[in-house]
C-alpha positions, -999 to +999 in steps of 0.1 A: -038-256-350-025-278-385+000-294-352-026-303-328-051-318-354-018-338-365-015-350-335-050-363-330-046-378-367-013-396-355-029-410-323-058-422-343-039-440-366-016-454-344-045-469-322-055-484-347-029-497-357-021-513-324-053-527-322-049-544-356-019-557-345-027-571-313-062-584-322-070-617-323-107-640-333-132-654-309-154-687-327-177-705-305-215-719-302-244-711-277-264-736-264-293-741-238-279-765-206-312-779-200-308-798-235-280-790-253-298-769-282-286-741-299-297-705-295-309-687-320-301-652-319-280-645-286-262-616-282-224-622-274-202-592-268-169-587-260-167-572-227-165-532-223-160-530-264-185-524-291-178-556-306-202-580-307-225-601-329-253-624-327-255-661-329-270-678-361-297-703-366-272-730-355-263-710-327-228-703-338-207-670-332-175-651-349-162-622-337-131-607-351-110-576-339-111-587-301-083-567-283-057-584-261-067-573-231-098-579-235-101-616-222-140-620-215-179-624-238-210-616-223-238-638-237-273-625-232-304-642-249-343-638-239-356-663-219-319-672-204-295-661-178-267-637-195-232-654-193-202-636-186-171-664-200-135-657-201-112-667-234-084-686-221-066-682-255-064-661-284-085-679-317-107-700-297-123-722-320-146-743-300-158-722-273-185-739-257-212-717-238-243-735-219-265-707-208-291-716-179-329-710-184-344-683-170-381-668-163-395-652-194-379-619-205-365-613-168-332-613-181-336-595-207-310-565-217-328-534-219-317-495-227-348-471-224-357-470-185-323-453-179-305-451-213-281-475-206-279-508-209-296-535-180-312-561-171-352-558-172-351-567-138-331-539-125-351-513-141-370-490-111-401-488-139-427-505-157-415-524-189-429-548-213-411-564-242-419-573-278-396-598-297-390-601-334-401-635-334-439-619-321-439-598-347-431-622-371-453-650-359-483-626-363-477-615-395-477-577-382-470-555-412-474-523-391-463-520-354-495-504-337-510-542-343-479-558-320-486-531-298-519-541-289-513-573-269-489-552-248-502-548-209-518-514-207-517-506-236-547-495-259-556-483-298-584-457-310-572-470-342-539-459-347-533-434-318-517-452-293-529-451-254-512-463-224-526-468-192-556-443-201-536-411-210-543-407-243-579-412-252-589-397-288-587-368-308-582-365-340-552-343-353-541-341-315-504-352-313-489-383-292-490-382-260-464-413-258-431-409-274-420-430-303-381-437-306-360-459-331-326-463-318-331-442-289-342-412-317-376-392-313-396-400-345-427-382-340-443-357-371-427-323-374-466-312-381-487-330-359-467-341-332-479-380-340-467-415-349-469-428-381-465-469-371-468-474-407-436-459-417-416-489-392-397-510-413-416-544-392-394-567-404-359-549-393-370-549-359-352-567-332-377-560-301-397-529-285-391-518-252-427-499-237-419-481-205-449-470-191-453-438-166-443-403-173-406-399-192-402-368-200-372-364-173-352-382-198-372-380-232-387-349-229-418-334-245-441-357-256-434-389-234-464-376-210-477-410-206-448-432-218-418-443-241-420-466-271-382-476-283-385-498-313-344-512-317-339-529-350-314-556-360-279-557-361-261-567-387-248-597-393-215-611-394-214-633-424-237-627-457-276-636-448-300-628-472-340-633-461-375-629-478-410-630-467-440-630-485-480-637-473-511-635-490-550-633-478-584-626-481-613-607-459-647-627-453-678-615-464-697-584-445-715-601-418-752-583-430-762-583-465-766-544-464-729-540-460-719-558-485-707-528-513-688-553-533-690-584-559-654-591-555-632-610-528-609-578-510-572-589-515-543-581-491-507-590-500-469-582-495-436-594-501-404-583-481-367-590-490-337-580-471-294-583-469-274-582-440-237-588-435-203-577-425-172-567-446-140-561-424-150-532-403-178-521-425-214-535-419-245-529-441-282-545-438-308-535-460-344-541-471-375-533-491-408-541-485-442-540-505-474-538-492-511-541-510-545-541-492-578-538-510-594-529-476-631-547-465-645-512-460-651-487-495-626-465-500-601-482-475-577-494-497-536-489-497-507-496-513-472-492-489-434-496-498-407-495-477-371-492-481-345-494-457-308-493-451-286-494-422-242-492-421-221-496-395-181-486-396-164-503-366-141-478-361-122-489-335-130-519-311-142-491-289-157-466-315-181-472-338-202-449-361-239-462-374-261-445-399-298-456-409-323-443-435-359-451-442-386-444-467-417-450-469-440-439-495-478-448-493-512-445-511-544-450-498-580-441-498-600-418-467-622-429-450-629-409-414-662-425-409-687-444-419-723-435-440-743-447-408-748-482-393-767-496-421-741-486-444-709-492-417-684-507-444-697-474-467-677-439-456-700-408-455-711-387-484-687-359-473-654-379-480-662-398-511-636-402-538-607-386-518-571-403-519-542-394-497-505-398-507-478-396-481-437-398-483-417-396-458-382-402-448-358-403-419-320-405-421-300-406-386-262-412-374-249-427-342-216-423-332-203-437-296-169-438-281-161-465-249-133-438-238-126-460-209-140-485-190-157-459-165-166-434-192-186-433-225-203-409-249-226-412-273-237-382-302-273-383-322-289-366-348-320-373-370-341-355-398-375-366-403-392-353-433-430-359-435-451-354-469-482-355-476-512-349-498-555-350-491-567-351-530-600-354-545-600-381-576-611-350-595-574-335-589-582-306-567-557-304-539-573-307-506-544-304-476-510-306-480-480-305-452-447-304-456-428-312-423-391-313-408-380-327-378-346-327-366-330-338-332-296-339-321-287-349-289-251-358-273-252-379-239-223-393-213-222-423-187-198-422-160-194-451-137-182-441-104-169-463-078-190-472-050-215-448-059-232-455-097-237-445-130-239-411-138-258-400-172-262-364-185-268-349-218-279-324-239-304-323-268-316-298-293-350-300-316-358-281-353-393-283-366-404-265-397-441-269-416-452-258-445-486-264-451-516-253-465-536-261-431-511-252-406-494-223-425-455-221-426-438-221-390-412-233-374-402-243-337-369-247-319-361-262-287-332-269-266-330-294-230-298-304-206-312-338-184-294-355-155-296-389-134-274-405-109-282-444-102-275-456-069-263-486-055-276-478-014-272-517-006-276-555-015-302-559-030-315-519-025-306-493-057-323-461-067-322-435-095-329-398-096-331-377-121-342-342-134-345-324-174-345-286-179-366-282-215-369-247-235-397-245-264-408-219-286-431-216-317-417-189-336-438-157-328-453-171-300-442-167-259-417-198-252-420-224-227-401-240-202-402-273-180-384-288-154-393-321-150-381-346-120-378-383-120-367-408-089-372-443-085-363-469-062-356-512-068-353-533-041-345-575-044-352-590-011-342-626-035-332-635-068-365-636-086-384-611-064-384-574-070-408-544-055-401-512-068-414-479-066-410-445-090-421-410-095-422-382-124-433-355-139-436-353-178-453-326-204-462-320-238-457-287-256-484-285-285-475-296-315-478-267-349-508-284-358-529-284-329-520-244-328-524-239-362-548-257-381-575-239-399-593-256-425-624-268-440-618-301-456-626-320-429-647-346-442-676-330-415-696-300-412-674-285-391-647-261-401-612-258-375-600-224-364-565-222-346-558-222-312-524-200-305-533-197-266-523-235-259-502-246-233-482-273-224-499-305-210-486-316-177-486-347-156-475-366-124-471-403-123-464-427-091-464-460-092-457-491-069-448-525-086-435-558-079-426-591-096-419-628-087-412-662-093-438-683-078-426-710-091-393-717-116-420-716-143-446-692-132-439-655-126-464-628-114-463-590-118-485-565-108-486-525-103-507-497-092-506-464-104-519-428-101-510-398-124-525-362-124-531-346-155-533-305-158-544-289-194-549-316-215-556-301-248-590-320-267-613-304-289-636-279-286-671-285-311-694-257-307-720-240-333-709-203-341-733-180-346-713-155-359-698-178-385-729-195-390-707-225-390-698-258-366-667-249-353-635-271-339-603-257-320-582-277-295-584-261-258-565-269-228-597-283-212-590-311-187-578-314-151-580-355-150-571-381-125-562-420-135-555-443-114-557-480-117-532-513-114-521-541-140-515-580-136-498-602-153-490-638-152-466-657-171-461-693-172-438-720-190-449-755-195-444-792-209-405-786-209-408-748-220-427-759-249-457-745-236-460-710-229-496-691-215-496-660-205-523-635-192-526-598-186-556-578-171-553-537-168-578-513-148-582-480-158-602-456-136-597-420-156-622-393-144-621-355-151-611-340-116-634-310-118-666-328-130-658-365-118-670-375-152-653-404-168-629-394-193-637-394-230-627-425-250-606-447-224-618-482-219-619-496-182-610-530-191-587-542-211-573-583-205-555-605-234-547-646-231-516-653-248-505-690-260-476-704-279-468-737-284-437-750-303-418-784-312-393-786-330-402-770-365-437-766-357-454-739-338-495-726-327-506-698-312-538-683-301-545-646-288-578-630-271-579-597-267-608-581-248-617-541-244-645-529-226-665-508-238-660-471-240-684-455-215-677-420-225-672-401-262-675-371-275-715-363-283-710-332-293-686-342-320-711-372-332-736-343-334-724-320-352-696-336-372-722-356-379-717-390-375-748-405-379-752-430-356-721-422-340-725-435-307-731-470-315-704-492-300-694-527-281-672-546-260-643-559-278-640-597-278-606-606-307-596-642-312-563-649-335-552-681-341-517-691-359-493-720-367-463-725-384-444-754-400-407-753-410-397-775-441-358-778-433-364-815-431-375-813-467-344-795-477-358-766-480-348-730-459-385-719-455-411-712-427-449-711-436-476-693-413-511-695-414-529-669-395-566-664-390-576-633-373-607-623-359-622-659-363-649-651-345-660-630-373-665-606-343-683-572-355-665-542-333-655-508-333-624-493-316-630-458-328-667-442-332-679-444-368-655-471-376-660-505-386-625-531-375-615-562-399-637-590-400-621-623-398-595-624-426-569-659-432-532-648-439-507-673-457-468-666-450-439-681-466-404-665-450-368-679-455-331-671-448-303-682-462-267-678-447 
């Protein structure tokens, strides 16, 4: 045994070596060939290696360790054809790359359809894209407000909801899995996302696929799969900072107004990034404080992150990331009544919650040839938190652990495709006053081949085999099929269609809760006898270029939904008590189709883009409309930008929700609980760069909601009036 590991030790070191010896550096700028302008922000990687890097401000590029017989870059940057460019020599110093423009995001390198890397336009799925630079230029300090100007997607608040297969229930899990890195990061407890808890600013872009995922993802992607990939680190030393400051306008009635003073909100965000021979570390913090425009809204948010990277070989590297985020804020479920909508109810006065929670993960993938590559995962998300009373008592408390490993393989094979397959295990453990302590295990083994049938003509296939038990209760399983087919008449022109199946096993929460701190009348018994939620998704789609600066998509879909699990509000007799359990209740049917239109103007200075969804969700025993999905929902999205100055403008409309839950408004109560509107948003923004002051620094100016529109996107629930945000971000390299 002491031989063989020798062995392996001695190879190691001797590739290494070799690699060392032969290397050689790669120096070069990106530009755009329309006008000879750098590229901020291009990916270029040295072909079938993990070595890579991103260009700079000035568009400029080092990469060190390239292998001698590796003699080619692939540039890819949003908005741009990707590149492929051979080096000629070894310690090219002027390496010149013109890349030529392309339709919006259609070139764009994606990994979450498949999980592997492609082009957006050769995924068989729905996909929509968020940049950093959107998240940046709207001031987001928590993802779930990004989100919203995503096609098909919707908020109740903070639980996420796309193409009407979510709705609203409070303490339900997600029904749409979150990832970071390709990692599940949903609550050991609860089963949901906490947006919050997303370090914003070290995000590089968010990939929604839309449609039923579980044949790759598992439980929990029933309706879809949000991957939020952040940063990589840079090559030379860059250090950044950001920091806005705002104020909420006055109540829009007289009676709503609860307070003298102006409400506050605030942050300030700093962060490091850089490379040191093979070693590569980026880290941040982040500071957040909101006096709320509602009483008893307030918060105060930090965030501290840190990612390394070891470049182990040019064809091995090993990552590892941690994030905590620690946050206080006051509860406020619902409001007093209409009269008193910026007031929360009697029930819930003076109560403060306190949450910490962490996540620490490690990557490690191996290029073992250029046909074969593996990649191994694992992440543990701990989730804490507290529901106090300002007198001290302890309300609820969980303690939660989440922890996923997973190992997967690509093999390319001739003539045929890429192969992936992989197996994943899940830990969750919950320790709570609510839930009770319990703990659940799972285990899953997934498959897909891609096919390449013809020019032009490729299809996938797929199918995951998922095990789940709750500890003491009878175990689950699922087999869950994918298939999906792209075909390319022409460059710019795509139809595709796909298929799947996906599930959700209840999360410890939704089995376990019993409580009566609430905030209502009610009090929640558990519900052991829940079963996983199913579903079946189709969907036909297509995009194309009309024009070389307009683009069209569209899609229509249809999924089937078996035992959603909502709540259950009855009056007990025997209890002599309103009581709440979750149930597997509804056989649903949505179907409904998407549009979206994006356009490039004045030079590519001028970008407008609009998107209009169509939900028709009805329960498929009653033909009722389902609780708490819109029918409507359409956003306008402009951006103009010269040189250092950029404006924007968003609107956002929701229709209103047709259907809620009465029975919940009655006997929660929520006093007048069923009041609610049409949602009509407007956000304006611009920006101004002072570099031709001398100065490294960006300032923002956001006004959101300048309508001073009053709406609600959850019952009981006043959203922000019109509040004016001032940024100031800079980087210096």
């Amino acid at each position: 045994m002491k031989r063989i590991l020798f062995y392996i030790f001695a190879s190691l070191t001797l590739t290494a070596v070799l690699c060392a010896q032969q290397s050689s550096i790669v120096r070069g700028i990106v530009t755009a060939a329309e006008d000879g302008s750098p590229i901020a922000g291009a990916s270029v990687v040295v072909t079938r290696t993990m070595i890579g890097t991103a260009t700079d401000a000035e568009g400029r590029f080092e990469i060190r360790g390239v292998p001698a017989d590796r003699r080619s870059v692939t540039v890819t940057a949003l908005g741009f054809h990707s590149l492929t460019v051979q080096i000629t020599e070894p310690d090219t110093q002027d390496l010149s790359i013109s890349l030529q423009p392309s339709m919006i995001q259609t070139q764009m390198v994606v990994v979450t359809a498949t999980k592997r890397e492609q082009s957006l336009e050769e995924v068989p799925v729905s996909m929509n894209i968020i940049g950093a630079a959107e998240i940046e230029q709207r001031n987001t300090t928590a993802l779930d407000d990004a989100l919203r100007y995503v096609p098909g997607v919707n908020f109740q608040e903070t639980q996420v909801n796309i193409r009407a297969s979510s709705g609203y229930s409070r303490g339900v899990g997600s029904r749409v899995m979150l990832l970071i890195d390709g990692v599940p990061m949903l609550t050991g407890d609860t089963g949901e996302i906490t947006f919050e808890a997303i370090p914003v600013y070290q995000v590089e872009r968010v990939e929604v696929v839309k449609g039923a995922g579980s044949a790759l993802y598992g439980s929990g992607a029933l309706g879809g799969v949000i991957n939020v990939l952040t940063k990589p680190i840079a090559n030379r030393p860059e250090v950044w900072w950001r920091m806005y400051g705002g104020a909420y306008d006055e109540p829009a009635y007289d009676q709503w107004k609860w307070s003298d003073g102006t409400r506050w909100l605030n942050g300030q965000a700093a962060g490091y990034s850089s490379t040191f021979g093979d070693i590569g570390i980026a880290a941040s913090v982040q500071r957040i404080s909101d006096d709320g425009f509602r009483e008893q809204d307030w918060l105060r948010r930090y965030n501290a992150y840190v990612k390394l990277r070891y470049q182990l070989s040019p064809y091995q590297t090993m990552t590892v990331t941690s994030n905590l985020f620690q946050q206080y804020r006051g509860d406020f479920l619902w409001w007093k009544d209409l009269k008193n909508a910026l007031r929360p109810a009697a029930s819930q006065r003076d109560i403060r919650v306190t949450s910490l929670r962490f996540n620490n993960s490690a990557a490690y993938t191996h290029l073992v040839t250029d046909d074969f590559s593996y990649q191994v995962k694992a992440a543990h998300f701990r989730g804490n938190w507290y529901r106090d009373s300002l007198a001290g008592k302890r309300l609820d408390e969980s303690i939660s652990d989440a922890v996923v490993t997973d190992l997967q393989g690509n093999l390319s094979i001739a003539e045929l495709g890429m192969l992936t397959a992989g197996i994943t295990g899940t830990f969750d453990r919950v320790r709570a006053n609510i839930f009770g302590d319990h703990s659940a295990s799972g285990g899953a083994a997934y498959l897909q081949q891609e096919f390449q049938a013809a020019e032009g003509l490729s299809a996938v296939a797929g199918l995951r085999f998922d095990h789940h038990q709750v500890a003491g209760l009878s175990s689950n399983a699922q087999l869950t099929p994918k298939f999906g087919i792209r075909y390319t008449p022409s460059e710019g022109h795509t139809i595709r269609f796909s298929a799947g199946r996906g599930f959700r096993a209840p999360s410890i929460g939704e089995l376990y809760t019993s409580t009566r701190n609430t905030g209502s009348a009610a009090i929640i018994i558990p519900s052991i006898g829940l079963q996983p939620e199913e579903s079946e998704t189709y969907e036909i789609s297509g995009s194309t270029m009309m024009t070389s600066s307009v683009r069209f998509e569209a899609a229509l879909f249809h999924s089937d939904y078996r035992g959603l699990i909502e709540p259950q509000v009855k009056s007990d007799t025997a209890l002599k008590a309103v009581t709440l359990n979750f149930r597997n209740i509804t056989e649903a049917r949505i179907q409904g189709f998407e549009m979206s239109l994006y356009t490039d103007m004045l030079d590519r200075s001028l970008t407008v883009n609009g998107h209009y969804n169509y939900n028709w969700g009805v329960d498929a025993v009653t033909g009722a409309f389902l609780r708490f999905r819109p029918r409507h929902v359409a956003s306008i999205n402009l951006l103009f930008s010269a040189d250092v100055f950029t404006a924007g403008a968003d609107y956002r409309y929701v229709s209103r929700i047709e259907a809620i839950d009465e029975t919940l408004v009655e006997l929660a109560p929520i006093t007048n609980g069923s009041q609610r509107v049409a949602n009509h948003i407007v956000d304006l923004r611009c920006g101004y760069g002072l570099v031709g002051y001398g100065l490294p620094v960006r300032a923002t100016l956001n006004i959101n909601n300048i309508l001073g529109y009053n709406y609600n996107e959850l019952i009981g629930n006043m959203s922000p009036p019109r509040h004016i945000v001032l940024s100031f971000e800079g980087l210096i390299q």
